[in-house]
C-alpha positions in Angstrom: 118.3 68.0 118.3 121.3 70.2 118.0 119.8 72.5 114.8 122.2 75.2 114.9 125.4 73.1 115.5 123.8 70.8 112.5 123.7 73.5 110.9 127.2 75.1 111.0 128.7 71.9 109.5 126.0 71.5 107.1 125.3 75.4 105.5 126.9 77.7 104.1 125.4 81.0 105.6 125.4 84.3 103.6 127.7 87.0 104.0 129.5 85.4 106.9 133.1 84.8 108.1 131.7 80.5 109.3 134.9 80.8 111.7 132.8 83.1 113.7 129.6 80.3 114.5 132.5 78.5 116.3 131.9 80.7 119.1 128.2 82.9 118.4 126.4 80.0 116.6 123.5 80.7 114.2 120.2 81.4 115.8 117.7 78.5 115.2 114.1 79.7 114.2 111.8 77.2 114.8 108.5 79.3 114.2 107.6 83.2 113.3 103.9 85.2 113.9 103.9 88.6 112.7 107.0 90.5 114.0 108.3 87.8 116.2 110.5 84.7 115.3 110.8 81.8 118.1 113.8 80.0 118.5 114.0 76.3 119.5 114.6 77.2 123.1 110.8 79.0 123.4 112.8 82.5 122.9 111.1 85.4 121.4 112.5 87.9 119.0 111.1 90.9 117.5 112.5 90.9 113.8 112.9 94.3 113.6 115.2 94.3 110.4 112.6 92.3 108.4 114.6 89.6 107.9 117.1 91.3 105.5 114.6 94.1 104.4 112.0 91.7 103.4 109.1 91.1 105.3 106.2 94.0 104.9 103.1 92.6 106.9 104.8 90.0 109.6 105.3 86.2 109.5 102.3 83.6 108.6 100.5 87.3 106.9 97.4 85.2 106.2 96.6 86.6 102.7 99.1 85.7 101.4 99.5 81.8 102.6 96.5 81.4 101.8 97.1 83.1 98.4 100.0 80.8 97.9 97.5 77.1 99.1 94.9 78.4 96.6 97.4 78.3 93.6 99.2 75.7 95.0 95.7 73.9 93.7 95.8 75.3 90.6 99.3 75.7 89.1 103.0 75.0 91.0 105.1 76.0 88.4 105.4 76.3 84.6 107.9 77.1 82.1 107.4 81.1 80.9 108.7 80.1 78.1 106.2 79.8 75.3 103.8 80.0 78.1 101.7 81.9 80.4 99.8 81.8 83.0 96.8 84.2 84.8 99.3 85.2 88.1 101.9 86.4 86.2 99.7 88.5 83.3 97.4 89.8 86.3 100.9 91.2 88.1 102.2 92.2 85.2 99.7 94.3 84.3 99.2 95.6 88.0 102.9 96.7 88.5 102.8 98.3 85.1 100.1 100.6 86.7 101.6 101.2 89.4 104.7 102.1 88.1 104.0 103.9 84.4 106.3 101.3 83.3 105.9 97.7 81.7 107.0 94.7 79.9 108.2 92.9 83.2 110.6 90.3 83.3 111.0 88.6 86.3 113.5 86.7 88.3 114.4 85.1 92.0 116.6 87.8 93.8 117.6 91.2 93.9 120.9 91.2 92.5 119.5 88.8 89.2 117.0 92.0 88.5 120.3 94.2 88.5 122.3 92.0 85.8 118.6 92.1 83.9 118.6 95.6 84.4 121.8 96.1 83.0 122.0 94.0 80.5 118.9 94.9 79.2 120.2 98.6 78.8 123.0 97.7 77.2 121.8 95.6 74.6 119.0 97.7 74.1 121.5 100.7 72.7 123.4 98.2 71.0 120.2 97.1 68.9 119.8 100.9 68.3 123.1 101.0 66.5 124.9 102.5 69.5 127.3 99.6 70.9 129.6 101.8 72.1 127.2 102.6 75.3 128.0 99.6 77.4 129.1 100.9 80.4 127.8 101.9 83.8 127.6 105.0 86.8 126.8 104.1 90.5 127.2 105.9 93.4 129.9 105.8 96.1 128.4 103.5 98.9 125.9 102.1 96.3 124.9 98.6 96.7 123.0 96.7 94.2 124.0 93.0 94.7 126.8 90.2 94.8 126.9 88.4 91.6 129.6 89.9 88.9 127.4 92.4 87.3 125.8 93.4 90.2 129.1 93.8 91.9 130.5 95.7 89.2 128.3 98.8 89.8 128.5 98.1 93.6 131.0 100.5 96.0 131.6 98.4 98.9 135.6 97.9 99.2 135.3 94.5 100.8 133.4 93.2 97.9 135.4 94.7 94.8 139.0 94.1 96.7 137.8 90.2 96.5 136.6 89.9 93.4 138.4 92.8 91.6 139.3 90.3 88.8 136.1 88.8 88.0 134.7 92.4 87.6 134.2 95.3 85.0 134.1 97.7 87.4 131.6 100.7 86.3 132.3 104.5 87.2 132.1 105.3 90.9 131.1 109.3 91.6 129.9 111.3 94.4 126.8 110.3 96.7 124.6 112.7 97.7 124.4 111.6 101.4 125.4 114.7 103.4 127.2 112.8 105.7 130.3 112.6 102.6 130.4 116.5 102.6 133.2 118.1 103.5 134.3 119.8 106.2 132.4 123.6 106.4 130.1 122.4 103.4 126.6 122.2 103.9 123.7 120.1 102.7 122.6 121.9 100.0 126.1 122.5 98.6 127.3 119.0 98.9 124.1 118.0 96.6 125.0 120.6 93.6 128.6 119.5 94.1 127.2 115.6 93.1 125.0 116.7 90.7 127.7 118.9 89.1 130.0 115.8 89.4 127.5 113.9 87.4 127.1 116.4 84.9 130.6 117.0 84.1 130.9 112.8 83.9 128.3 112.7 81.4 129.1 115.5 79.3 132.5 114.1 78.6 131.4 110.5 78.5 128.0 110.0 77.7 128.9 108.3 74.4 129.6 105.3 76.4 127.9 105.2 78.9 124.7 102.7 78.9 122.8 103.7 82.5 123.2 104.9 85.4 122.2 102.8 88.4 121.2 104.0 92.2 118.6 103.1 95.3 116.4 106.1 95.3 116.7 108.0 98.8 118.1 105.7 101.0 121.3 103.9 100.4 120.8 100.8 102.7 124.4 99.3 102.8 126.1 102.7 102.9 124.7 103.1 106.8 121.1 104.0 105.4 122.6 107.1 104.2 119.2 109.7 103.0 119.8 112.1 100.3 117.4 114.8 99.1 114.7 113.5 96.1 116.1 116.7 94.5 119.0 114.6 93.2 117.0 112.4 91.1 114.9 115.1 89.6 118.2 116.1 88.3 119.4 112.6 87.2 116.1 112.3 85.2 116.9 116.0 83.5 120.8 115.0 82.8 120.0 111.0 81.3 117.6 112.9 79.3 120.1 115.4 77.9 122.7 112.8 77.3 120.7 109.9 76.1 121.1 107.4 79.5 119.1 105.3 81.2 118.5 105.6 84.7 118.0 102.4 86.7 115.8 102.6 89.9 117.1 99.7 92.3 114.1 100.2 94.6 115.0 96.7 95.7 115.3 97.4 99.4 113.2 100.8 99.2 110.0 99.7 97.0 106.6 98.7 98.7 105.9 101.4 101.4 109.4 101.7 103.3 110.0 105.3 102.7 106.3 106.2 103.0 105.7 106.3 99.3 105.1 103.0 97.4 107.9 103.8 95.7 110.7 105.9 96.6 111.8 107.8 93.1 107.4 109.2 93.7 108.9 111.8 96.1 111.0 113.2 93.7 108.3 115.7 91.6 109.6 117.4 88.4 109.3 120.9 86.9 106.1 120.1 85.7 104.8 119.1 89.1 104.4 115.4 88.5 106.9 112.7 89.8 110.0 111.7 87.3 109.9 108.2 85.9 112.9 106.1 85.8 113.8 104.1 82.6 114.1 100.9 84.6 113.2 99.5 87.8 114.5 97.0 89.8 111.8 95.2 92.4 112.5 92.5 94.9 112.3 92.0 98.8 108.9 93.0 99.7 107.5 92.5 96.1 106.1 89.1 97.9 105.9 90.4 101.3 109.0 88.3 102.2 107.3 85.2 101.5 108.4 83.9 98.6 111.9 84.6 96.1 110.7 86.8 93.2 111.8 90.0 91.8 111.4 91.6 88.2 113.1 94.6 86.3 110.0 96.7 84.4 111.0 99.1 81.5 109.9 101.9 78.7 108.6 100.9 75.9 111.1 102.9 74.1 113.4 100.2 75.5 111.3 97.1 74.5 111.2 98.1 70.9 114.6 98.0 70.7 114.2 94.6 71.4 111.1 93.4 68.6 113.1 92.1 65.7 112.4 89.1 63.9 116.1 88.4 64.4 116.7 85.9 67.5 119.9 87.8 68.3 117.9 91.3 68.4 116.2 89.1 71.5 116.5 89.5 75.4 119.2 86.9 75.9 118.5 85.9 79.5 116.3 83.0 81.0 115.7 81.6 84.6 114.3 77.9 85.1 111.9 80.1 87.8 111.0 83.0 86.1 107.3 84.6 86.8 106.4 81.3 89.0 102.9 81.2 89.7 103.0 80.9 93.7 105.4 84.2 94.2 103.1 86.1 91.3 100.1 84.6 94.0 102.1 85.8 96.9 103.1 89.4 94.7 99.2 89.9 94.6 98.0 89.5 97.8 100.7 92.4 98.8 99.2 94.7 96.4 95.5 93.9 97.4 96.6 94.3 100.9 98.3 97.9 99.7 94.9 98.5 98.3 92.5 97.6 100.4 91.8 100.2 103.7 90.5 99.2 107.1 87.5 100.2 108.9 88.7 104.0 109.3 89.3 104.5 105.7 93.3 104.3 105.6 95.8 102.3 103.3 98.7 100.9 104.3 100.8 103.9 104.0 98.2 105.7 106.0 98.7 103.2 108.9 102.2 103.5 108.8 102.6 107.6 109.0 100.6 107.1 112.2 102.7 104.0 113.3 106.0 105.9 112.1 105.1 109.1 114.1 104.3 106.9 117.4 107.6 105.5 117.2 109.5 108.1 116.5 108.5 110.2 119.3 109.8 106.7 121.6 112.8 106.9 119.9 113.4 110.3 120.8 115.7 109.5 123.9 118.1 107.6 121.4 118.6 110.4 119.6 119.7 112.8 122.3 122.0 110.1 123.5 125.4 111.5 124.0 127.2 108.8 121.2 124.9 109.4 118.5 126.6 111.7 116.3 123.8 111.9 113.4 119.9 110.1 113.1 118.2 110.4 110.1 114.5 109.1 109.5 111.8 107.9 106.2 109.2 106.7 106.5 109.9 102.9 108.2 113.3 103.5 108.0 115.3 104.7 111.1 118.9 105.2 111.5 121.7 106.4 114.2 125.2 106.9 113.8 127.2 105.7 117.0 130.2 107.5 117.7 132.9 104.6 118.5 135.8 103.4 117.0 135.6 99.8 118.2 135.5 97.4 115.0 133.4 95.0 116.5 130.6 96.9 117.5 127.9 95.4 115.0 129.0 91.9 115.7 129.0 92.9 119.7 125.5 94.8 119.2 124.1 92.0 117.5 124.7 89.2 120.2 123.2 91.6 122.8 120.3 92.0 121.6 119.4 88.6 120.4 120.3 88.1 123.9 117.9 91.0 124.7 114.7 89.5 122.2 115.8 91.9 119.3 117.0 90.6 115.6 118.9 93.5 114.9 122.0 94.0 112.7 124.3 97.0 112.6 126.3 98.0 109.4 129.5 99.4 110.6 128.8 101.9 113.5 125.5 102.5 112.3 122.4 101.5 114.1 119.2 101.0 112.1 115.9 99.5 112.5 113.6 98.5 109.3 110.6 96.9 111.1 107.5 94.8 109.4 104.9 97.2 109.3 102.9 95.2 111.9 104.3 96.4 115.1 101.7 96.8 118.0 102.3 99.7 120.4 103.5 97.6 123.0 105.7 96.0 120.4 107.4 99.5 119.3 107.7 100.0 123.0 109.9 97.3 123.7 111.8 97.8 120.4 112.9 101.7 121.4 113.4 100.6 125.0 115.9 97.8 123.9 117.7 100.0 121.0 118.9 102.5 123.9 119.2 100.0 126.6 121.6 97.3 124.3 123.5 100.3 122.8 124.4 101.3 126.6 125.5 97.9 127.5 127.3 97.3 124.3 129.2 100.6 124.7 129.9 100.4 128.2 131.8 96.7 127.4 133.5 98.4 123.9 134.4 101.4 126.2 136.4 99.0 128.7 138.1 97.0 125.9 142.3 97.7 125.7 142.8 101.0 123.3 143.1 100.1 119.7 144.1 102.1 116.7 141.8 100.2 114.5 140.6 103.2 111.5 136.6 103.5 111.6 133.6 105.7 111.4 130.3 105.9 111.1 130.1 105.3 106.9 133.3 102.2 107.1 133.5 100.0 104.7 131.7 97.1 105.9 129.9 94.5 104.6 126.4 95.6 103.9 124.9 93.2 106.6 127.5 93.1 109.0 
């Protein structure tokens, strides 16, 4: 049984060119345990990308499929609409704790929490008598989805050159990455040059503008570009002066990846305590990478704007899905497992400083390799810039190291690994031995193709999954 030629003439696979199965054909995963997936020729691979940024505790996590067979007893599904249900009050009321924020409403995806996000904004200032806020900031390199309002505050070129027409394309200004700072400019500078850039867009706009909208510290499709937590201490002060909301999309960077449980907690205010975001956008890992849920929490200055005996003062948005009881199952058995703490006393962020520090000492010779032009490093994030020019390096990397038992995906020239959080030592062996030995192989082919005078670098604009 043929599944991945089945497949190519049957599905429709994300972000992908289908030309390109005729000669690499999709992958067929017949089973997964933990960090590896087995495909239907008894090959393992080590999933060290999650599968798309998803999976926080490996494949077949037992608390949470058994989580998922106990509601499954209970209650499949149920309309949230004029009902409720104990999963989705219980996570409701735990996410509210653990992000000083509440009132969730949930969806299926990431990039349906971004249109909630946003729409809820808007409408919330138009309710307030301020209709002319309606528009939105993002970042250069920001990613926040592919659906039209998702894609409308989203800077990736191949995207917004496709759909340019279908889209009411939001203000793009200056990341704070340091990678995008001029030549001679350092770190430091290049931050107060964005925040200053920010500043000056809001002072002469703020009247219009509903929210601003960016993935706290790491910037996944922009080559997992890092910026300091200093930046959002100063978006907090300037939506504050101007009256904007700032929208957390801690999508890919929620639940533990960059060593807090959530990213924007790194950034501490004035007053010593950690700035709050007016929104914040939750998907991915929310489930563990089990099941499709996400969910947009909010202030309750927000909400209010919303109470109104007037249906038209109302949220205006439904999903058939929304706050299913088997993901709000799966949702809890990922925050009991972020609260319970093994035999030694440590959490899961505990476990994964230690596990973090182990592997980046292995990963050590990849970043003194001679074509890595910058690394960068969060908590279970990693990142290497490659210095080549070749276009097809990601798609070139990628067949090598399936080839070599590694699910790994470059964006552009960048090199990045966001493992599950399960790795063994052995396990994190074998995944910094294959990173350098693939790269070599890959570059040593690249390096013999014809010369080219293809334009690249290490922060192209590529799809975000290339």
């Amino acid at each position: 049984m043929n599944w991945s030629e089945r497949s190519r003439q049957a599905v429709w696979h994300p972000c992908t060119q289908m030309k390109q199965h005729e000669q690499l054909p999709p992958r067929a995963i017949v089973s997964a345990e933990g960090p590896w997936l087995v495909d239907d020729a008894g090959h393992r691979i080590l999933d060290a990308v999650s599968s798309w940024w998803v999976n926080l505790f490996g494949h077949g996590f037992a608390p949470i499929r058994e989580a998922i067979t106990d509601q499954l007893g209970r209650v499949d599904h149920i309309m949230l609409a004029g009902l409720t249900h104990p999963p989705v009050v219980e996570l409701s009321e735990r996410l509210g704790q653990l992000t000083g924020l509440g009132h969730a409403f949930y969806a299926s995806d990431g990039a349906s929490a971004t249109e909630i996000s946003l729409k809820m904004s808007a409408h919330s200032w138009r309710n307030r008598g301020q209709a002319g806020k309606h528009r939105f900031i993002g970042l250069e390199g920001g990613y926040h989805g592919e659906t039209a309002g998702a894609l409308s505050v989203t800077d990736i070129p191949l995207f917004r050159e496709a759909y340019a027409p279908l889209l009411r394309l939001s203000a793009t200004l200056p990341s704070p990455d340091p990678r995008r700072a001029a030549p001679g400019v350092s770190a430091e500078q290049h931050l107060q040059h964005c925040i200053d850039a920010l500043a000056a867009h809001l002072a002469e706009h703020a009247q219009e503008i509903a929210a601003i909208i960016l993935e706290p510290l790491v910037q996944g499709a922009a080559g997992m570009a890092m910026h300091d937590p200093a930046y959002l201490v100063a978006v907090r002060r300037l939506c504050d002066q101007h009256q904007v909301h700032w929208i957390a999309d801690e999508i890919a960077v929620g639940f533990g990846r960059t060593g807090t449980l959530f990213a924007h907690q790194q950034a501490i205010g004035p007053d010593g305590v950690a700035v709050k975001p007016d929104f914040i956008c939750l998907s991915k890992g929310l489930t563990g990478g089990v099941m499709p849920l996400s969910a947009v929490l909010t202030t309750d200055a927000v909400y209010q704007a919303f109470w109104d005996d007037r249906t038209v003062h109302g949220f205006l948005h439904s999903h058939s899905y929304t706050g299913n009881p088997l993901a709000c199952r799966a949702a809890l058995a990922v925050l009991d497992t972020f609260a319970a703490r093994d035999a030694q006393g440590r959490d899961v962020l505990a476990r994964n400083r230690e596990a973090a520090a182990h592997f980046h000492a292995l990963t050590e010779p990849l970043r003194r390799h001679p074509r890595v032009k910058a690394h960068r490093h969060i908590g279970m994030v990693w990142a290497w810039d490659i210095d080549t020019t070749e276009p097809t390096f990601a798609q070139r990397y990628h067949r090598a190291a399936l080839d070599a038992g590694l699910l790994l995906r470059p964006i552009g020239h960048t090199l990045y690994v966001m493992p599950p959080y399960v790795l063994s030592p052995d396990d994190q062996r074998f995944l910094a031995d294959g990173l350098l030995s693939v790269l070599d192989a890959v570059l040593a082919e690249v390096d013999a193709l014809p010369a080219h005078t293809a334009a690249s670098g290490a922060i192209a604009a590529t799809a975000p999954m290339a």
